[in-house]
PAMI-743510 format. One record per residue (C-alpha): residue number from 1; residue in one letter; chain; x, y, z. Coordinates in nm, 3 decimals, decimal comma. Layout:
<atoms>
+-----+------+-----+---------+---------+---------+
! seq ! type ! mol !      c1 !      c2 !      c3 !
+-----+------+-----+---------+---------+---------+
! NUM !    A !   A !       X !       Y !       Z !
...
+-----+------+-----+---------+---------+---------+
</atoms>
This chain:
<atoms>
+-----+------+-----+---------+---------+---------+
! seq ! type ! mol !      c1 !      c2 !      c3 !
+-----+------+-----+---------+---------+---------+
!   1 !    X !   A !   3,239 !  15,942 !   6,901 !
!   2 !    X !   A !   3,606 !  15,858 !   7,045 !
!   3 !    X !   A !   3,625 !  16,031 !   7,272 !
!   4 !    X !   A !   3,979 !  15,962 !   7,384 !
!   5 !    X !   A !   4,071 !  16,000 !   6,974 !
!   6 !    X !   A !   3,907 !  16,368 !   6,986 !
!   7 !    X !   A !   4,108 !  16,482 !   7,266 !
!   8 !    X !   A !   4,415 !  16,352 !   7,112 !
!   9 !    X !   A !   4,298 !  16,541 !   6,784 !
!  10 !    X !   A !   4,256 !  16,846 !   6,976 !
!  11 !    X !   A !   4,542 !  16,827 !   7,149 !
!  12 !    X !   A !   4,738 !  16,829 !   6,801 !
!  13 !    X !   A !   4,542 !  17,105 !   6,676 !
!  14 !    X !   A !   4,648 !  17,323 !   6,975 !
!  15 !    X !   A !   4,988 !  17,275 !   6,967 !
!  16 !    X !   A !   5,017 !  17,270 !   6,616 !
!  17 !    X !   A !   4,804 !  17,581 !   6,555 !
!  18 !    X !   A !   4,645 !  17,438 !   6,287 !
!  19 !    X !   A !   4,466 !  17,191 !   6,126 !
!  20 !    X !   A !   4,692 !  17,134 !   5,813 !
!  21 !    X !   A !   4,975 !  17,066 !   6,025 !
!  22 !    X !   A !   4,810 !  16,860 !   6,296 !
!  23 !    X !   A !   4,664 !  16,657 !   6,029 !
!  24 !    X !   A !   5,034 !  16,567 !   5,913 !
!  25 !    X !   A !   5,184 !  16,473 !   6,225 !
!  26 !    X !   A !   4,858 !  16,259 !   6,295 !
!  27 !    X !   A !   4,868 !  16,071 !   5,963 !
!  28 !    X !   A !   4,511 !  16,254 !   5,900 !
!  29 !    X !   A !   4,341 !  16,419 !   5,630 !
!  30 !    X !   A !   4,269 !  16,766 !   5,741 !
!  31 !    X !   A !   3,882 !  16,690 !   5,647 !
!  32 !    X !   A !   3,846 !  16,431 !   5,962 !
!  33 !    X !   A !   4,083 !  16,672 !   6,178 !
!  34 !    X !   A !   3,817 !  16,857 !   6,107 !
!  35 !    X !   A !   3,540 !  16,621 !   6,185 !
!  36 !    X !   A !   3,668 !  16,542 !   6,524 !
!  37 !    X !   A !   3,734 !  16,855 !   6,611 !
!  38 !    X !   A !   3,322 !  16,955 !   6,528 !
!  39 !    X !   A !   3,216 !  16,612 !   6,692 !
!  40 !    X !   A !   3,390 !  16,716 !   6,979 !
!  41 !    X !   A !   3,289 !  17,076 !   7,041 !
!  42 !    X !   A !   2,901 !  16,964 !   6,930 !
!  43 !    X !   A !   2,956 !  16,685 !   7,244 !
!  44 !    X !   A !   3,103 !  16,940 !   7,464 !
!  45 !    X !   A !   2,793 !  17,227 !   7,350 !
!  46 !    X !   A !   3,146 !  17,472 !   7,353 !
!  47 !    X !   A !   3,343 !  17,636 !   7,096 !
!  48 !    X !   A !   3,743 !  17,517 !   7,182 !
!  49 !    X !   A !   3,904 !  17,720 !   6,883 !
!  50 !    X !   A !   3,841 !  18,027 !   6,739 !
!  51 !    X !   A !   3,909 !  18,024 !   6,390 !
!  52 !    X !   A !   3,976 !  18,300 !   6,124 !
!  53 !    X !   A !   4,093 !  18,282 !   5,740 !
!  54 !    X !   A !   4,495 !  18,292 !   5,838 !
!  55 !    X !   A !   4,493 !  18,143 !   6,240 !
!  56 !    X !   A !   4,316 !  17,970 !   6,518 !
!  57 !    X !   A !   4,361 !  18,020 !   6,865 !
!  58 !    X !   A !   4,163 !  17,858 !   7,176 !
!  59 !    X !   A !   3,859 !  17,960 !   7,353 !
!  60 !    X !   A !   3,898 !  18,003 !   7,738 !
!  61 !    X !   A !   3,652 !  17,710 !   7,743 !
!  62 !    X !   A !   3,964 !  17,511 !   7,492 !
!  63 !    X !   A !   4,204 !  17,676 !   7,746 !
!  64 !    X !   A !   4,054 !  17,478 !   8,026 !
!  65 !    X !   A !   3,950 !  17,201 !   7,823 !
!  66 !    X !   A !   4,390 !  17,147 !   7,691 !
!  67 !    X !   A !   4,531 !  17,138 !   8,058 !
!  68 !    X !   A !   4,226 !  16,848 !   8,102 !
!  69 !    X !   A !   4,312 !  16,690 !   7,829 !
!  70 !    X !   A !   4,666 !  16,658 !   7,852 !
!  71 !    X !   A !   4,609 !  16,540 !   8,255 !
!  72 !    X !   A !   4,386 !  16,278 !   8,112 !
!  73 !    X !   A !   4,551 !  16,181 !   7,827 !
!  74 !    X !   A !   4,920 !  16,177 !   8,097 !
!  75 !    X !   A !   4,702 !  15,947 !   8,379 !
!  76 !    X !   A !   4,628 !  15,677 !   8,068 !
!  77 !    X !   A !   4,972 !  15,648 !   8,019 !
!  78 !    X !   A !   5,045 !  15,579 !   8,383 !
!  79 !    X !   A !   4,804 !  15,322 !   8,373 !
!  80 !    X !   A !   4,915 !  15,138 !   8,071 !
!  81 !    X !   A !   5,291 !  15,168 !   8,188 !
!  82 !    X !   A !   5,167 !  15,023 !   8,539 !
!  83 !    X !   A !   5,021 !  14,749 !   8,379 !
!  84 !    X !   A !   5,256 !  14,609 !   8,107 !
!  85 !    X !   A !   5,548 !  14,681 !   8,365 !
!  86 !    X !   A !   5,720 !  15,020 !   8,263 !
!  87 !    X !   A !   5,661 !  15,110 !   8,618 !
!  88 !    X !   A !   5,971 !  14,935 !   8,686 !
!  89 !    X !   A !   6,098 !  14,903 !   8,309 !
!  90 !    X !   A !   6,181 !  15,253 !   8,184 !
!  91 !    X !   A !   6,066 !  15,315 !   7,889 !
!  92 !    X !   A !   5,827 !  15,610 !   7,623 !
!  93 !    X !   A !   5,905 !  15,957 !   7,557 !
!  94 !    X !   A !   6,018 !  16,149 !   7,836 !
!  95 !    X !   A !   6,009 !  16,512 !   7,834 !
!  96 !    X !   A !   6,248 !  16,777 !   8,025 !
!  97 !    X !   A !   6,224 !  17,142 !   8,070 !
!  98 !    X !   A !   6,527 !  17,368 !   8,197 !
!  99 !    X !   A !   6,700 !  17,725 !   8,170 !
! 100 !    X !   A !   6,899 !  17,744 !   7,845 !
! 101 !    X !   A !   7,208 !  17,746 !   8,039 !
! 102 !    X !   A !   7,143 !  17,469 !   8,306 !
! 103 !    X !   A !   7,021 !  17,252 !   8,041 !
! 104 !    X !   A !   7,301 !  17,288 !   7,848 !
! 105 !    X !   A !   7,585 !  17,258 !   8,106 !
! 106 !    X !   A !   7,380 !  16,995 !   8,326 !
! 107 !    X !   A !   7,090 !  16,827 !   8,130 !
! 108 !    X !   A !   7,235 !  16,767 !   7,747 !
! 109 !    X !   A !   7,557 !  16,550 !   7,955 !
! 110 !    X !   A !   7,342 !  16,372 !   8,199 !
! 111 !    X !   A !   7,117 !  16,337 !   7,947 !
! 112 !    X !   A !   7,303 !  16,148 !   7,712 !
! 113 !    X !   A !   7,425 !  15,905 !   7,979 !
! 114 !    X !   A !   7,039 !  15,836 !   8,017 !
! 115 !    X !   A !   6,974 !  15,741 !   7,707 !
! 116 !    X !   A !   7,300 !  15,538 !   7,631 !
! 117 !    X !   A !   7,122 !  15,312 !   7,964 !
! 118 !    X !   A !   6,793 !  15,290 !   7,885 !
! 119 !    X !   A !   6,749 !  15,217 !   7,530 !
! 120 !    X !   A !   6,374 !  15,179 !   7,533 !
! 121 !    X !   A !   6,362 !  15,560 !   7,621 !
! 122 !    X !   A !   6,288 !  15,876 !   7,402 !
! 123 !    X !   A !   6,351 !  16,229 !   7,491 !
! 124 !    X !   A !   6,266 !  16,572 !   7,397 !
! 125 !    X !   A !   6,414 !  16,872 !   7,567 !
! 126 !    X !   A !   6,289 !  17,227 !   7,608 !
! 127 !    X !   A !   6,507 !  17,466 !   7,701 !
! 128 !    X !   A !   6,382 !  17,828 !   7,783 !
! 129 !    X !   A !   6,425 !  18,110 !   8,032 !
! 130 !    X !   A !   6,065 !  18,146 !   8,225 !
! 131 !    X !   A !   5,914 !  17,900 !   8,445 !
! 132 !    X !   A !   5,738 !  17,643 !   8,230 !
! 133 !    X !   A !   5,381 !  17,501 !   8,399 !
! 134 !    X !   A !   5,451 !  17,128 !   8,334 !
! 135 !    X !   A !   5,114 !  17,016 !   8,344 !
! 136 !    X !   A !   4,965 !  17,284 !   8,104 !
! 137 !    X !   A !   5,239 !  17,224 !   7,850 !
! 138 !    X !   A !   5,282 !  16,834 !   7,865 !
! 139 !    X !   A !   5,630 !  16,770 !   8,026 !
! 140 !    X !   A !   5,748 !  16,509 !   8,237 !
! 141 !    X !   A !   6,020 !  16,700 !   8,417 !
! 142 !    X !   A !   6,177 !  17,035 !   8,449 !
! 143 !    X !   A !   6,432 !  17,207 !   8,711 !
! 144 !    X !   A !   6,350 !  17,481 !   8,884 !
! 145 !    X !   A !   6,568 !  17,753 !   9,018 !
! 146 !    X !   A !   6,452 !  17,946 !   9,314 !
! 147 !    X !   A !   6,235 !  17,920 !   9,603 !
! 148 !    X !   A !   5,927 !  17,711 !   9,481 !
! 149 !    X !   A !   5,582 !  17,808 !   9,526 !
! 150 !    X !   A !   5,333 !  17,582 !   9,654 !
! 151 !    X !   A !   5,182 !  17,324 !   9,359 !
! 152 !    X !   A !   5,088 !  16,970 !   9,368 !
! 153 !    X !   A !   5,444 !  16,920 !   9,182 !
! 154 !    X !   A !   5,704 !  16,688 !   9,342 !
! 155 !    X !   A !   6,031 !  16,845 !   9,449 !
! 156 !    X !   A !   6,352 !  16,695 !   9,522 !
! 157 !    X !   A !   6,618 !  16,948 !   9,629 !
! 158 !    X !   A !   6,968 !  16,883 !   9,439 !
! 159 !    X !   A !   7,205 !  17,176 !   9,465 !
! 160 !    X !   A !   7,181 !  17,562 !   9,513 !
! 161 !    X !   A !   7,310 !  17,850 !   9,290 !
! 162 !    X !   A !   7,408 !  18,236 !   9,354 !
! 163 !    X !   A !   7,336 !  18,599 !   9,196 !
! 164 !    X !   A !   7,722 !  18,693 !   9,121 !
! 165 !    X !   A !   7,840 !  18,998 !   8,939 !
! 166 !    X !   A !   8,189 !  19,018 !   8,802 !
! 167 !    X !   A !   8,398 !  19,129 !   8,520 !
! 168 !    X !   A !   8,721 !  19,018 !   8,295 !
! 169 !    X !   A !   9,070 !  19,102 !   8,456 !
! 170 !    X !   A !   9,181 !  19,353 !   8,185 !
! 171 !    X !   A !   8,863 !  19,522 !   8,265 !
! 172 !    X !   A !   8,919 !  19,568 !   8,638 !
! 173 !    X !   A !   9,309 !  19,645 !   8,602 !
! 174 !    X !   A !   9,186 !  19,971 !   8,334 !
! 175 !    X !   A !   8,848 !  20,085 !   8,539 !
! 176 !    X !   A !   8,915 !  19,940 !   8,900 !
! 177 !    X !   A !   8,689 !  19,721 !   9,150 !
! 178 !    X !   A !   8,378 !  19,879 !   9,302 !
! 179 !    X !   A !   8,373 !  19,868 !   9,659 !
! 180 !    X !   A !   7,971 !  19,889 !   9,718 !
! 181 !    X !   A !   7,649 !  19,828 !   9,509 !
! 182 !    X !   A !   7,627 !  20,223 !   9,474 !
! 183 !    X !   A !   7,955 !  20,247 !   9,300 !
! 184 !    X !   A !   7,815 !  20,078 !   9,001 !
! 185 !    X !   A !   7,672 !  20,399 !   8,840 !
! 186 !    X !   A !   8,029 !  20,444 !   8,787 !
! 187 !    X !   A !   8,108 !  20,149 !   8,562 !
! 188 !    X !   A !   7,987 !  20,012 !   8,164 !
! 189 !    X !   A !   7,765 !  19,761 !   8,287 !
! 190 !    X !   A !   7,597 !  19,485 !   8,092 !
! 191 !    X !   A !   7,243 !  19,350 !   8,143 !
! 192 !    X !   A !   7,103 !  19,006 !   8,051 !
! 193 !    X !   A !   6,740 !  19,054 !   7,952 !
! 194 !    X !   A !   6,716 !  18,685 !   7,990 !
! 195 !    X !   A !   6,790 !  18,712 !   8,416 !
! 196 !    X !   A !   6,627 !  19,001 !   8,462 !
! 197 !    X !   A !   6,414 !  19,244 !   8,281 !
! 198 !    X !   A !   6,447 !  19,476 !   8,558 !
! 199 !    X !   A !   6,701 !  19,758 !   8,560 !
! 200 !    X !   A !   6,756 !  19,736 !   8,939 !
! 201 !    X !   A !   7,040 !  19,439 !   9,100 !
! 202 !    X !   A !   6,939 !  19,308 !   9,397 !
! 203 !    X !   A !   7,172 !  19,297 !   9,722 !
! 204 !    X !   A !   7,229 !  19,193 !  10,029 !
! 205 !    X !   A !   7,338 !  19,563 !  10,250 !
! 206 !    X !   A !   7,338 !  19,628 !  10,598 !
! 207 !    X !   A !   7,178 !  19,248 !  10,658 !
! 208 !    X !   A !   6,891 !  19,348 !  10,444 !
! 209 !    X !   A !   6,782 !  19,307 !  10,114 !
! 210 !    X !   A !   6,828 !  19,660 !   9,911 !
! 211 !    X !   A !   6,787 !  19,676 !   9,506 !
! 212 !    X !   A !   6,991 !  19,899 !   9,346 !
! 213 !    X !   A !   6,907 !  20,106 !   9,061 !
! 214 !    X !   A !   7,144 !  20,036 !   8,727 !
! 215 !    X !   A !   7,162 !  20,160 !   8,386 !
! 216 !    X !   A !   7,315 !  19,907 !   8,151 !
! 217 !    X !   A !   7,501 !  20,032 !   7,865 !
! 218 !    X !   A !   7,421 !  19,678 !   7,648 !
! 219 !    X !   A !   7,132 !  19,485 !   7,722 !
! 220 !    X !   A !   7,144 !  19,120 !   7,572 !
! 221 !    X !   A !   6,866 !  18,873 !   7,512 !
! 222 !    X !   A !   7,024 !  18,595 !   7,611 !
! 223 !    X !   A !   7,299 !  18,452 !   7,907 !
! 224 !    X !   A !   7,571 !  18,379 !   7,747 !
! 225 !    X !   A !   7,570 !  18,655 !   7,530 !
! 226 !    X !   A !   7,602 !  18,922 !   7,846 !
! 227 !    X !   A !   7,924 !  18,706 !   7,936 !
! 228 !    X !   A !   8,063 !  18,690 !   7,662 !
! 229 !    X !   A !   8,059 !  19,064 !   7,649 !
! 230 !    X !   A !   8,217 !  19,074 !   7,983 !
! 231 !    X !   A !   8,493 !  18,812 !   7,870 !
! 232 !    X !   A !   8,592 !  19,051 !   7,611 !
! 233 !    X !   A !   8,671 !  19,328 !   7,854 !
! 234 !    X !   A !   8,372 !  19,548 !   7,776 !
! 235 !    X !   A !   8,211 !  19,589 !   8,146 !
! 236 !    X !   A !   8,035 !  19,435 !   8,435 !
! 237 !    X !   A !   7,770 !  19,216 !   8,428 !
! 238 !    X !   A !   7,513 !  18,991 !   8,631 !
! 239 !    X !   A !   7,441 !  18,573 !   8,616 !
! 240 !    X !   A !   7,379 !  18,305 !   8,813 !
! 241 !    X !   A !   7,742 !  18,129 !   8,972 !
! 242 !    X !   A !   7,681 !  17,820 !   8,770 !
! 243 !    X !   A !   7,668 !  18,002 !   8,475 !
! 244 !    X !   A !   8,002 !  18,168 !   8,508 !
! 245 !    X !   A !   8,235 !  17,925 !   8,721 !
! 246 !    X !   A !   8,454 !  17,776 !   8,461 !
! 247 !    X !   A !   8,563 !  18,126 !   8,366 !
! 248 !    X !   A !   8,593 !  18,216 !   8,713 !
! 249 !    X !   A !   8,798 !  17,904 !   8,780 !
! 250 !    X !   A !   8,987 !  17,990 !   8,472 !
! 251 !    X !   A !   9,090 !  18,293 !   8,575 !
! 252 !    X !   A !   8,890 !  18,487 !   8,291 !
! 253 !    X !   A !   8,606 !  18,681 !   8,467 !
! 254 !    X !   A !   8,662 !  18,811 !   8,853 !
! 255 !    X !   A !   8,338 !  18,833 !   9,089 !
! 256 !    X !   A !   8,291 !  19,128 !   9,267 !
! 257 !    X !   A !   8,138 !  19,278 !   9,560 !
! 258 !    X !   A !   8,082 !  18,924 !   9,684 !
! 259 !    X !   A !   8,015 !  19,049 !  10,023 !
! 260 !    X !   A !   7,722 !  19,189 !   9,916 !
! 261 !    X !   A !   7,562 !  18,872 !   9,758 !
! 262 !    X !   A !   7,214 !  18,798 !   9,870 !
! 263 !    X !   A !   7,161 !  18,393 !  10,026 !
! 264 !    X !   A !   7,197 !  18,141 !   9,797 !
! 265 !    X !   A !   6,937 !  18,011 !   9,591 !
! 266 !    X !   A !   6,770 !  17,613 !   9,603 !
! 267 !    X !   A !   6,778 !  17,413 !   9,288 !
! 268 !    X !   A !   6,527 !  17,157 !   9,260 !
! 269 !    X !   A !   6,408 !  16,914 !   8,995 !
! 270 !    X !   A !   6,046 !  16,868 !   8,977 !
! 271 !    X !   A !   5,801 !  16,622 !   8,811 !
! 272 !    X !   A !   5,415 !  16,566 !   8,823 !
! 273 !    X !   A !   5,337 !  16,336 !   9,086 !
! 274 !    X !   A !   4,976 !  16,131 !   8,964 !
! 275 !    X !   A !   4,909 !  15,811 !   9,118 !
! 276 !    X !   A !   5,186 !  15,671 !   9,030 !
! 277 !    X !   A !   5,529 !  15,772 !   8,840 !
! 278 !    X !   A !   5,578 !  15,619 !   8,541 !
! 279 !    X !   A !   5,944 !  15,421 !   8,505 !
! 280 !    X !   A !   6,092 !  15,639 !   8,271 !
! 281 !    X !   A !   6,060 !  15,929 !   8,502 !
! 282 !    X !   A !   6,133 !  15,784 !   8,832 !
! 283 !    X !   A !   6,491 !  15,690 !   8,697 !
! 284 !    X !   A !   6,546 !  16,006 !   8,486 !
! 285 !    X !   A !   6,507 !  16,199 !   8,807 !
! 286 !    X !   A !   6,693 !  15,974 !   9,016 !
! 287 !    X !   A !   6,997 !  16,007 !   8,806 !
! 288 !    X !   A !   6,969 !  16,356 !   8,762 !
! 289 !    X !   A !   6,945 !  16,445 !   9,083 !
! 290 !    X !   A !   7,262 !  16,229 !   9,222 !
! 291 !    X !   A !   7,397 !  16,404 !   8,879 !
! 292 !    X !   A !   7,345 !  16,724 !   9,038 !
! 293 !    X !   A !   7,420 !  16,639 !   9,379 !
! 294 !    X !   A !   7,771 !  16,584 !   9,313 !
! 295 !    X !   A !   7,866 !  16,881 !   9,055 !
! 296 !    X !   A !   8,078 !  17,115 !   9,240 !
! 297 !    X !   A !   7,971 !  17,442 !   9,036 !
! 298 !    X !   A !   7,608 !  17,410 !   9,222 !
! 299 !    X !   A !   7,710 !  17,279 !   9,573 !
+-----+------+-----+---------+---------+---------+
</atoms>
């Protein structure tokens, strides 16, 4: 049996949640997807899918067996790039991870500059709002917002980011400023599912950290969907400053009760850290991060 074929069969199958389709991206037949994919659970004495007439999903045995896969499957690559030179040379597929927004406003630019330099470079984004575990799901890089918890990921600190809340002019000329956290209750707010699935803003009061109860008139799924209802006038609403600077600077959205922010909040960008770091992702992250460094909306 290949062994190092199976795993790269398997991996396919899992992320493709199928056999049909992992066949086609592999340039299989779905019979010897198949065949690996029994070779490999008869080697392992382990069931790695569970299979039904319309879906498969993975065992917790397949679980396991997906992160190890992908670890092993991420080490060979080190080692090949180490040895034909891409240690130095960037060059592969090089995968990000980012909040829709950041990735949008930061990433997509930076990124393009990256690949306009480094021709021998692919790249595939993914941007979503939850923390994405970078070793479970494959990726090379991602930025992280927040105080980071303790994982064998490197971390390179490149800017910080606050919780502000504010609102268009026209809306604050008709329904006035509020003057303290409490005085919200009072005014049409809108809540970004996407920030916070809570309905309770955190604060900074009295030199401690209080949360507030709210109750949002509008909740929207995403970011910029909750500003752009506060652009248009409609109420008061919650981001992170990055998000909402250019309006700010533009004069279009006002932040209030800024006295009451909490401390701001570290931005870092983080990447596996193996044996060794592959070219492509050593210079990525380099260039991001002096990127990032010098932005004025996050420093």
């Amino acid at each position: 049996m290949d062994k190092l074929r199976s795993i790269q069969v398997f991996i396919a199958v899992a992320d493709c949640q199928g056999f049909a389709p992992a066949a086609r991206r592999l340039g299989m037949s779905p019979p010897a997807v198949t065949r690996y994919i029994s070779m490999l659970e008869e080697h392992l004495g382990a069931r790695l899918f569970m299979r039904t007439t319309r879906s498969i999903g993975l065992t917790d045995v397949g679980k396991r067996f997906l992160a190890d896969g992908r670890r092993i499957l991420l080490e060979l690559e080190e080692a090949e790039n180490a040895a034909v030179g891409s240690h130095s040379e960037p060059r592969g597929a090089l995968s990000i991870t980012a909040p829709v927004l950041f990735g949008r406003m930061f990433v997509t630019p930076a990124l393009g500059e990256f690949l306009n330099t480094y021709a021998h470079v692919d790249a595939r984004t993914v941007y979503v709002d939850r923390v994405v575990n970078l070793i479970d799901e494959g990726l090379d890089v991602g930025i992280r917002i927040g105080e980071l918890p303790d994982s064998s990921l490197t971390a390179v600190r490149c800017g910080k980011v606050r919780q502000v809340v504010f609102a268009a002019p026209e809306y604050i000329e008709k329904h006035g400023l509020p003057t303290h956290p409490e005085n919200l209750k009072d005014h049409a707010l809108i809540q970004s599912v996407a920030a916070a699935g809570s309905h309770a803003w955190d604060f900074q009061i009295s030199g401690a950290r209080s949360s507030v109860h709210v109750k949002p008139r509008v909740q929207m799924n995403t970011n910029d969907a909750a500003i752009e209802m506060a652009l248009r006038g409609w109420g008061l609403s919650r981001a992170l400053s990055y998000q909402v600077s250019p309006f700010i600077e533009a004069g279009q959205l006002k932040p209030v009760l800024e006295e009451f922010e909490l401390p701001s909040m570290p931005i870092h960008v983080v990447h596996q850290e193996g044996r060794m770091v592959s070219g492509k992702v050593r210079a990525f992250v380099d260039f991001m991060v002096e990127r990032l460094r010098t932005d004025k909306h996050i420093n």
